[in-house]
Each structure stands twice: as C-alpha cells, then as structure tokens.
C-alpha positions as CSV (number, residue, x, y, z in Angstrom):
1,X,31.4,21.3,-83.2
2,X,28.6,23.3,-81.9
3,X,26.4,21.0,-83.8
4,X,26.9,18.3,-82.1
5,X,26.4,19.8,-78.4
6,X,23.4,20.9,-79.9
7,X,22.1,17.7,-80.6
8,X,20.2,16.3,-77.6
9,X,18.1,13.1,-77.3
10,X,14.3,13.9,-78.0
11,X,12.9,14.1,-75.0
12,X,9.7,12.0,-73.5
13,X,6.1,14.0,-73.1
14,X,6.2,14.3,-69.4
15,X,2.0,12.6,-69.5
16,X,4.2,8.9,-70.4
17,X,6.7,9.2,-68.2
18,X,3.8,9.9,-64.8
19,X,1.9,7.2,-66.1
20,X,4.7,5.1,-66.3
21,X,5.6,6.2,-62.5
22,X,1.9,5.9,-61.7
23,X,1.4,2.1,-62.6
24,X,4.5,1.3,-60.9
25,X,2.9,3.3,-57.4
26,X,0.3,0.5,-56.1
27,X,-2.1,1.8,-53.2
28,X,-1.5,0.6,-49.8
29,X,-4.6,-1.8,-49.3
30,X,-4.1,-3.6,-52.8
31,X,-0.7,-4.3,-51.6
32,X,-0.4,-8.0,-50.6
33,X,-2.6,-10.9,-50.4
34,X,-5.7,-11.3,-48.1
35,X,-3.4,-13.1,-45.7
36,X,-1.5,-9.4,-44.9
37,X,-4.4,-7.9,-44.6
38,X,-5.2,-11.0,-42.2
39,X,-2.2,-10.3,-40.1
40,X,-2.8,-6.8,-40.3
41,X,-6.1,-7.0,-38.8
42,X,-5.1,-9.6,-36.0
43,X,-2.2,-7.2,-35.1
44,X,-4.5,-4.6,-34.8
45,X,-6.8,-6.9,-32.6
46,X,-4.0,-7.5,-30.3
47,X,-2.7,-3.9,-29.6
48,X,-6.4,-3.2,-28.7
49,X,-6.8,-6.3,-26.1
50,X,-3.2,-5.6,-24.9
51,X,-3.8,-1.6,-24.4
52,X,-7.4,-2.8,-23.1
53,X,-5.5,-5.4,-20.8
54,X,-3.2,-2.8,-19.8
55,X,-5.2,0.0,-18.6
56,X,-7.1,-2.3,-16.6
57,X,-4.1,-4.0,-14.6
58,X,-3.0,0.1,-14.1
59,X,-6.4,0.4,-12.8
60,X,-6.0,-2.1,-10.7
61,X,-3.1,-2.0,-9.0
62,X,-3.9,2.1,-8.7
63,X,-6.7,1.1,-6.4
64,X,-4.9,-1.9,-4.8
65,X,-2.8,0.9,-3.9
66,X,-5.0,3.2,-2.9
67,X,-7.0,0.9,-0.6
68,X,-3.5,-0.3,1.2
69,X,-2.9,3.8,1.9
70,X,-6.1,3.7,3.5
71,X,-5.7,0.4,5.6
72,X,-2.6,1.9,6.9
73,X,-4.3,5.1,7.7
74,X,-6.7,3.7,9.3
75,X,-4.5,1.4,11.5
76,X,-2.1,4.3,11.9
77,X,-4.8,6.4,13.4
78,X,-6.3,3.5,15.6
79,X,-2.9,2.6,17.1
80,X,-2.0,6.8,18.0
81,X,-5.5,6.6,19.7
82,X,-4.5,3.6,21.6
83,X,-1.2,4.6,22.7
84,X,-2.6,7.9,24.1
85,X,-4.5,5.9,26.4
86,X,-2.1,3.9,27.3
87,X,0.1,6.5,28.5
88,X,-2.7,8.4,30.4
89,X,-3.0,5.1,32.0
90,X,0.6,4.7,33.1
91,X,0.4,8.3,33.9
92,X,-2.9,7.9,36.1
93,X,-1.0,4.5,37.6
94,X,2.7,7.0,38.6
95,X,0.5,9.5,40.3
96,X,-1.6,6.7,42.4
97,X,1.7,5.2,43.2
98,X,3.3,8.3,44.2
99,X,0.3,8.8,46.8
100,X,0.4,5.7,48.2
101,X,4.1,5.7,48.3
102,X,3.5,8.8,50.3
103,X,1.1,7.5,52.9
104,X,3.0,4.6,53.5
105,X,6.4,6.8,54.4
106,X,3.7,8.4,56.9
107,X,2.6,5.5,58.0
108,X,6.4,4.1,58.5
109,X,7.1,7.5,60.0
110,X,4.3,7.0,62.5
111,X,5.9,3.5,64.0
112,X,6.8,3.1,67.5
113,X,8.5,-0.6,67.8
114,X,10.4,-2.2,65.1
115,X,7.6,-5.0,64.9
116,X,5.1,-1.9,64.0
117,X,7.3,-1.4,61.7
118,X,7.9,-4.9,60.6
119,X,4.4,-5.0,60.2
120,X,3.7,-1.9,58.5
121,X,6.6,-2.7,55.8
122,X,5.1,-6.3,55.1
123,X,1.5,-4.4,54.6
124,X,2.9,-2.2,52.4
125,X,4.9,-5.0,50.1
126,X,1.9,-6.8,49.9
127,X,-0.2,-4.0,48.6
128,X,2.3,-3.1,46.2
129,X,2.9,-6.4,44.6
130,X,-0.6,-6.4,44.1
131,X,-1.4,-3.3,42.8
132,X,1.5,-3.6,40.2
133,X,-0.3,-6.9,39.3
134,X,-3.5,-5.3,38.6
135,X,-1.7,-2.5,36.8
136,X,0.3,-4.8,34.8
137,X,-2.7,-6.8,33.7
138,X,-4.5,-3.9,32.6
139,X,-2.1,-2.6,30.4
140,X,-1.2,-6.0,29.2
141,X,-5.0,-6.0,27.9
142,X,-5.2,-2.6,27.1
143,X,-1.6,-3.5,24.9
144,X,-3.4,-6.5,23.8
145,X,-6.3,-4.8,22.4
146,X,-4.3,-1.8,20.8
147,X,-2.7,-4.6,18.8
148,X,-5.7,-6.3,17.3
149,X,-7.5,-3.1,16.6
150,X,-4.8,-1.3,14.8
151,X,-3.6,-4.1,12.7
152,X,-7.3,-5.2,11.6
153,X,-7.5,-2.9,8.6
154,X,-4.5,-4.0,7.6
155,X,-5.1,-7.6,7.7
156,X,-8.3,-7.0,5.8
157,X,-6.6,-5.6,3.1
158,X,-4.2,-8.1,2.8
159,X,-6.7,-10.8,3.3
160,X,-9.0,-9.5,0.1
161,X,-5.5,-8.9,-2.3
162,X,-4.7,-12.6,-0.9
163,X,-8.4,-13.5,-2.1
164,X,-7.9,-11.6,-5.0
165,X,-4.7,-13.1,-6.2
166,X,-5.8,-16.8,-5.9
167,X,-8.9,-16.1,-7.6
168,X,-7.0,-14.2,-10.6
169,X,-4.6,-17.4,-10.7
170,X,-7.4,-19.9,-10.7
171,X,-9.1,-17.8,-13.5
C-alpha cells in the first residue's frame, strides 16, 4: 500500500505553468478596442472641464460673497455714522426746546392781565408749531439721506450680481 501513496502525478516545470499564467495576463492599454480607449480619454476630458468648471463657480461665488460682506460693511458703517447725527440733532433740538420752554414760563410768569397772557400763550403756540416744523423737516431729510447713503453699497452689489446673472444666462 505505501506504493501507491507514493505514486504522485508528475508534476509541471514551474517555467510552463508562468508562461501559461502570463499569456493569459494582457496589459492594461492593449485591453479593449480603440473605442475604450476613446471613452477613456473623453472621460478623462470631462473630469478635467468639470473640476476646471468647478473651481471656477467656487471662485466665484467666494468673491460674490466676499464683495456682499463688504457692501454690508460699508452700509453698516454709513448708517451708525448717520444715526449718530441724528441723535445729536434731536439732542441739540431737546436742549433748545427746554430753553425756550423756559423763557416762555418767564415770560407767562411776567403777565399782568389775562389778555397779556392770552397773548403771550398764542406767541408762544405759534413759535412752537413752527419750530417743531423746521425740526421735523430736518430730520425728515437728514432720515432721508441716511437711507439713500447707507443702502447704496448695497444696491450696487446687488445691481452688478443682477447684471451678472442675466449676462451668465444669456451666455
């Protein structure tokens, strides 16, 4: 019986059986047709206009966004400018009002007769009314003015993205 275990199938030079494995291995460029190596190429030639396409929209929109930062800066800044004169201004106009307001009691205080008085009230109305007028009007404009200026950068900018849009959809 040990014979037979001992017999054993004559084994194949290991030089035929790598050149058998060898023919069967084909490099990658000789595999397929000229069309696969067509479609490689034109894959290829897409991934490089899309990442090229890409990085330029990311561009784009990083300086769309910068430039809007800046627009609102700027308006920001213009409109905290404005406001602190404006409230000076209402400040300035409280403190003239509280002076006249005192030289008018003195001037009530100072009547003899009711029609002094009478008088003296009426001069006093009048004088008010218009000096709220005047005060109102000027800080209408000044209001007015504050407006424009601070929301001019901001228009800008959206005017040129607006331009910019409509010339990117007509292209």
């Amino acid at each position: 019986m040990a014979s037979k275990s001992s017999k054993k199938a004559p084994a194949k030079p290991a030089k035929a059986a790598a050149s058998s494995v060898a023919s069967s291995v084909v490099p990658f460029a000789q595999l397929g047709s000229t069309a696969s190596n067509k479609s490689f190429e034109s894959m290829e030639k897409i991934m490089s206009t899309s990442k090229s396409q890409y990085e330029k929209i990311s561009s784009e929109a990083a300086n769309a966004s910068r430039q809007s930062v800046d627009s609102f800066m700027k308006s920001s800044t213009t409109f905290m400018k404005g406001a602190e004169q404006i409230f000076k201004e209402i400040a300035a106009l409280a403190q003239q009002s509280t002076e006249r307001n005192t030289e008018a009691f003195k001037n009530l205080m100072a009547c003899k007769t009711l029609n002094e008085l009478t008088e003296a009230q009426n001069k006093i109305a009048q004088q008010n009314f218009e000096d709220i007028m005047t005060s109102c009007t000027k800080l209408s404009e000044m209001s007015i003015k504050l407006a424009t200026e601070a929301l001019e950068p901001i228009n800008n900018q959206v005017t040129k993205s607006m331009k910019k849009a409509t010339e990117s959809m007509a292209a």
